[in-house]
C-alpha positions in Angstrom: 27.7 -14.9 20.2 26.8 -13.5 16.6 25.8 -10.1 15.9 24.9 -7.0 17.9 21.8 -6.9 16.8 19.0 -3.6 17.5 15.6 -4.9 16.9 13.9 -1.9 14.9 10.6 -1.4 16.5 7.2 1.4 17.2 7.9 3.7 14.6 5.8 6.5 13.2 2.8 4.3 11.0 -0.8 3.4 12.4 0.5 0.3 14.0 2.8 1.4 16.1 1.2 -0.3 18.8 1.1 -3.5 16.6 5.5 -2.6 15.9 5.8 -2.2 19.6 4.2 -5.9 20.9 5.9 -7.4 17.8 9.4 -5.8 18.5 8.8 -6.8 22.2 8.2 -10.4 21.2 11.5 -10.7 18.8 13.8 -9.0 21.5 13.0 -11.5 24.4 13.4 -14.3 21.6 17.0 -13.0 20.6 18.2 -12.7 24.3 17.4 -16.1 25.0 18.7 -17.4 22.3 22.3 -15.8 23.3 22.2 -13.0 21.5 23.2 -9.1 22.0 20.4 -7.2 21.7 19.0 -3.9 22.0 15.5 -2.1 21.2 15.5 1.1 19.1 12.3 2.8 18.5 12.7 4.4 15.2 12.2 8.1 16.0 13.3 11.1 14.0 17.1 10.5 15.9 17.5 6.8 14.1 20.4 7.7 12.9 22.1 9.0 15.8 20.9 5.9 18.0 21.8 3.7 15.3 25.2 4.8 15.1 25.2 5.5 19.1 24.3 1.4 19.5 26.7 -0.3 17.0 24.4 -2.1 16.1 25.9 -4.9 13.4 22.5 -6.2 12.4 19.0 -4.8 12.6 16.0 -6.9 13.4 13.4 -4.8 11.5 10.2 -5.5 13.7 8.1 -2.5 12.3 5.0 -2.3 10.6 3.6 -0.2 8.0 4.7 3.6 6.3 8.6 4.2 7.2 8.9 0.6 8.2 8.0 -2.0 5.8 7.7 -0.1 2.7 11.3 0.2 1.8 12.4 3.7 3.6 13.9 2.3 6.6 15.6 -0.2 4.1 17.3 2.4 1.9 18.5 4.1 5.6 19.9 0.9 6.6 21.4 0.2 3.0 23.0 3.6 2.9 24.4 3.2 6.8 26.1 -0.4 5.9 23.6 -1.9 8.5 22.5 -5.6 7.1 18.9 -6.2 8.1 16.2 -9.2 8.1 13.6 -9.4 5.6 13.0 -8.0 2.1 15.3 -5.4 0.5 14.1 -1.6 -0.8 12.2 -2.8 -3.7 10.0 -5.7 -2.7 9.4 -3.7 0.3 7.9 -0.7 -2.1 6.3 -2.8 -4.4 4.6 -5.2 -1.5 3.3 -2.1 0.5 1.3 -0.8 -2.2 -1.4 -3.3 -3.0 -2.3 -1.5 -6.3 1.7 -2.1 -7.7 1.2 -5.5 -6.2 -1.8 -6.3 -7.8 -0.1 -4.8 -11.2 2.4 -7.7 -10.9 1.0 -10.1 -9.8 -1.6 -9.7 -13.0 1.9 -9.5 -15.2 3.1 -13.1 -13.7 -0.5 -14.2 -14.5 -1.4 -15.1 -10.6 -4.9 -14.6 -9.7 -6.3 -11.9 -8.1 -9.2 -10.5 -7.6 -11.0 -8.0 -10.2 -10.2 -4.2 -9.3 -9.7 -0.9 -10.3 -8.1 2.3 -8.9 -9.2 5.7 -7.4 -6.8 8.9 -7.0 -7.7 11.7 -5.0 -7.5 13.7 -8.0 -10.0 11.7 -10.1 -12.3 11.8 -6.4 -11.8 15.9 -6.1 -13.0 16.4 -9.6 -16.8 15.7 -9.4 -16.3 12.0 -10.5 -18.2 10.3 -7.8 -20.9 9.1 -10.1 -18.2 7.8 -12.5 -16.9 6.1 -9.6 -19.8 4.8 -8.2 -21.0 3.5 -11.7 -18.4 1.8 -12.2 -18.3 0.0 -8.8 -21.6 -1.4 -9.5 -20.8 -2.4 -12.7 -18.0 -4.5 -11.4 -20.6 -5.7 -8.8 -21.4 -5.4 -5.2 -20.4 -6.5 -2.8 -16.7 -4.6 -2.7 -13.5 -4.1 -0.5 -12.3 -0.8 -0.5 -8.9 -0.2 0.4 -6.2 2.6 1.2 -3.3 1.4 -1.0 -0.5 1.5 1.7 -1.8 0.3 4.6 -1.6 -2.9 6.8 -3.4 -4.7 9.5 -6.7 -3.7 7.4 -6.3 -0.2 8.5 -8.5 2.4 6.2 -10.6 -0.9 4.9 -14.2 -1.1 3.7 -16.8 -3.8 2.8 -19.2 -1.6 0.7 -22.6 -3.9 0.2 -24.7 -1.1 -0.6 -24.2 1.8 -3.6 -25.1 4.3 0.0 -22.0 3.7 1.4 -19.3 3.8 -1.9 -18.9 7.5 -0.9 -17.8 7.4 2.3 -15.9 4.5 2.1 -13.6 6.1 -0.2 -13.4 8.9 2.2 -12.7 6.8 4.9 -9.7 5.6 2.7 -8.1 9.0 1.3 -7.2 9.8 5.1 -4.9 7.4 4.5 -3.4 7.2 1.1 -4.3 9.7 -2.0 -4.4 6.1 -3.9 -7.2 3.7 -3.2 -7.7 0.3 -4.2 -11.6 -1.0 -5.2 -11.4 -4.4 -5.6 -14.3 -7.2 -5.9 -14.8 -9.4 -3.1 -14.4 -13.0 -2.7 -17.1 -15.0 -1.1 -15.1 -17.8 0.7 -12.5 -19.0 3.1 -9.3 -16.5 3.8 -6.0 -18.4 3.9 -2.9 -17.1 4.8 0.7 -19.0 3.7 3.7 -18.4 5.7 7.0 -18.2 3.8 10.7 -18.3 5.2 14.1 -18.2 2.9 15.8 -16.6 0.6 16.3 -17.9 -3.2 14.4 -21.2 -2.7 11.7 -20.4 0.4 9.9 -22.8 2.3 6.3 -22.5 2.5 4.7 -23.1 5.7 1.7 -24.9 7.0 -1.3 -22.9 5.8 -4.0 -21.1 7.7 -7.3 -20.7 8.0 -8.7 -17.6 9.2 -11.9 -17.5 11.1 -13.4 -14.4 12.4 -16.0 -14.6 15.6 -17.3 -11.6 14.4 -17.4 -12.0 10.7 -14.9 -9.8 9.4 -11.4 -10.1 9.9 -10.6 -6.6 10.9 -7.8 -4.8 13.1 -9.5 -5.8 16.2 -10.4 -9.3 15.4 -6.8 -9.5 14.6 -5.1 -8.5 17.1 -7.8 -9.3 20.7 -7.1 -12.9 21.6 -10.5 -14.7 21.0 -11.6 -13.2 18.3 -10.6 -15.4 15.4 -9.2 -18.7 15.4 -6.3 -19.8 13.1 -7.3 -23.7 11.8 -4.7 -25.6 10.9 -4.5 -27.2 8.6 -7.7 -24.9 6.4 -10.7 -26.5 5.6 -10.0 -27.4 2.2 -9.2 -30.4 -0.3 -5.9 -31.1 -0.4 -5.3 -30.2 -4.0 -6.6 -26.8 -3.5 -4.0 -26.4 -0.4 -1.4 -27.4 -2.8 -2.9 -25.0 -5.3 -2.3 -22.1 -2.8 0.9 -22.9 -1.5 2.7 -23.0 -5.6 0.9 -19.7 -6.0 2.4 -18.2 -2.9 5.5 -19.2 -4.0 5.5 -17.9 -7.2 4.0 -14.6 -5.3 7.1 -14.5 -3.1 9.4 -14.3 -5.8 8.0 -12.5 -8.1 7.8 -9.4 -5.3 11.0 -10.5 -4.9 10.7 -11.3 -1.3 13.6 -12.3 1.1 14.0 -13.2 4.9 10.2 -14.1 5.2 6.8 -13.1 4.0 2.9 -13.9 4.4 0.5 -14.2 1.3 -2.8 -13.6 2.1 -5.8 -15.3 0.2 -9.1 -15.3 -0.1 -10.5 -19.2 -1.5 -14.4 -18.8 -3.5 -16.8 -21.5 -3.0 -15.4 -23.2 -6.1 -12.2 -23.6 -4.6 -10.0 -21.1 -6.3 -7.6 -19.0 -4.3 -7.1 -15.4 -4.9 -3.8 -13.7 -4.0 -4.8 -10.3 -2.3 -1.6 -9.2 -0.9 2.0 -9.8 0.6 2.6 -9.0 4.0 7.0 -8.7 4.4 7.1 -7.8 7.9 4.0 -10.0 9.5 2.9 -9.1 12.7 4.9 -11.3 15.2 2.8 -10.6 18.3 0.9 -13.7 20.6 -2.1 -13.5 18.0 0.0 -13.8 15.0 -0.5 -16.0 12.3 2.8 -15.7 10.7 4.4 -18.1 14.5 1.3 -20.4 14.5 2.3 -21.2 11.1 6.0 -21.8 11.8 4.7 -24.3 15.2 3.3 -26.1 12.9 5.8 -26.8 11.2 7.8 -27.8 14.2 9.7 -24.6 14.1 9.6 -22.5 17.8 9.1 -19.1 18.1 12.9 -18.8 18.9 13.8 -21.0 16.3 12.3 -19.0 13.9 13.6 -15.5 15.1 16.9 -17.6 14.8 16.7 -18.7 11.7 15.3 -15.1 10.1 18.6 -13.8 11.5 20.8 -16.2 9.5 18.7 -15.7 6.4 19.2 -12.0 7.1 23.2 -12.6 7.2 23.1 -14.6 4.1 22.4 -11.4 1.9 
């Protein structure tokens, strides 16, 4: 029979909606599969309904701030509740794309050029500072809220016009935003599942009908395709899969993690983020991936469990 297990789900971020079709997805997998399980939206009474369920495992199926960033790990940690994927830290470091970037630069994996912006420096009459030295770096840039997933507070700033705003448009988010160059080239996405030595997965290619990879094209079935295997030479799909390796680890990932990459026309791949709860929804890239590899959907939720009760 296993664990009772409460698949943590919804929650309190901008993708709740994403949390709740993912959370969904995970608990019809664990039921047929033969397990107990139960569905706890994380509210402000987690504790209580934690404790009230009995839960002996948590499925953590939640997506952004108080879900993948570590909070709802330390909870669990304190509580004696084991739970799938990666533990306080890598969750902090990986939701934060500027600490990412930080050491991913430190293990000497490539990423793309950037630079940060804090409220602070924003509020005190720096915009032409700012703006100076985005075009010095070079339009076109991506402009990013640092804690956010499934592109939520993004920009793709082409023109000096629309630098101010786009930070704007960021700072609702996060006080901390990311500037970073962008990559002309193919997005590629590598799946990874295990613990101390993880298996990377078939890779992705990421093709948007409408040209931009956004929240919508992400998550409306039809609007980007997932090509399998990407587009590329063989040694540069080798290329990507060592450096999402050496990404996972070096976040210090666990349980199962997606590395997100942007390819330039001259065939090197840029690590732009890790993902340690990817969406697991009909659309999500994270299953495709694992098909592909021969692995079912239930298979998979299966084996993220185990790997969970390894720890």
């Amino acid at each position: 029979m296993g664990p009772k297990i409460g698949v943590l789900l919804g929650g309190r971020s901008a993708e709740r909606e994403v949390s709740l079709r993912t959370g969904e997805a995970i608990h019809r997998a664990l039921l047929s599969i033969g397990y107990d399980a139960v569905k706890i939206d994380v509210d402000n009474n987690i504790v209580e309904n934690l404790k009230a369920q009995q839960i002996e495992l948590a499925f953590i199926a939640l997506h952004g701030k108080y879900g993948e960033d570590g909070t709802v790990q330390g909870l669990l940690e304190m509580l004696d509740i084991p739970y799938t994927g990666s533990d306080v830290l890598a969750s902090a470091i990986a939701i934060n794309k500027i600490a990412t970037k930080k050491i991913l630069l430190y293990e000497g994996l490539p990423t793309p050029e950037f630079f940060t912006v804090s409220r602070s420096q924003y509020s005190n009459d720096a915009m032409d500072t700012i703006a100076e030295k985005i075009i010095a770096m070079g339009l076109p840039v991506v402009v990013k809220a640092a804690t956010q997933g499934s592109t939520i507070g993004i920009s793709f700033v082409r023109h000096r016009d629309d630098i101010n705003s786009a930070i704007e448009q960021a700072f609702q988010y996060d006080p901390n935003v990311l500037v970073e160059k962008m990559v002309d080239g193919v997005e590629v996405t590598a799946s990874v599942l295990g613990n101390e030595n993880p298996q990377v997965l078939p890779l992705i290619e990421i093709f948007s009908t409408t040209g931009v990879y956004d929240y919508t094209a992400k998550y409306t079935v039809g609007l980007s395709d997932h090509i399998i295997p990407p587009r590329l030479p063989d040694d540069v799909q080798q290329n990507i899969k060592e450096l999402a390796y050496k990404a996972y680890l070096a976040i210090g990932c666990r349980g199962l993690s997606r590395v997100d990459f942007m390819v330039d026309q001259s065939g090197h791949p840029y690590v732009l983020e890790v993902n340690t709860i990817p969406g697991m929804t009909e659309t999500s890239l994270f299953p495709d991936a694992a098909r592909a590899a021969g692995i079912s959907f239930e298979a998979l939720v299966g084996k993220i469990v185990e790997l969970a009760m390894e720890k």
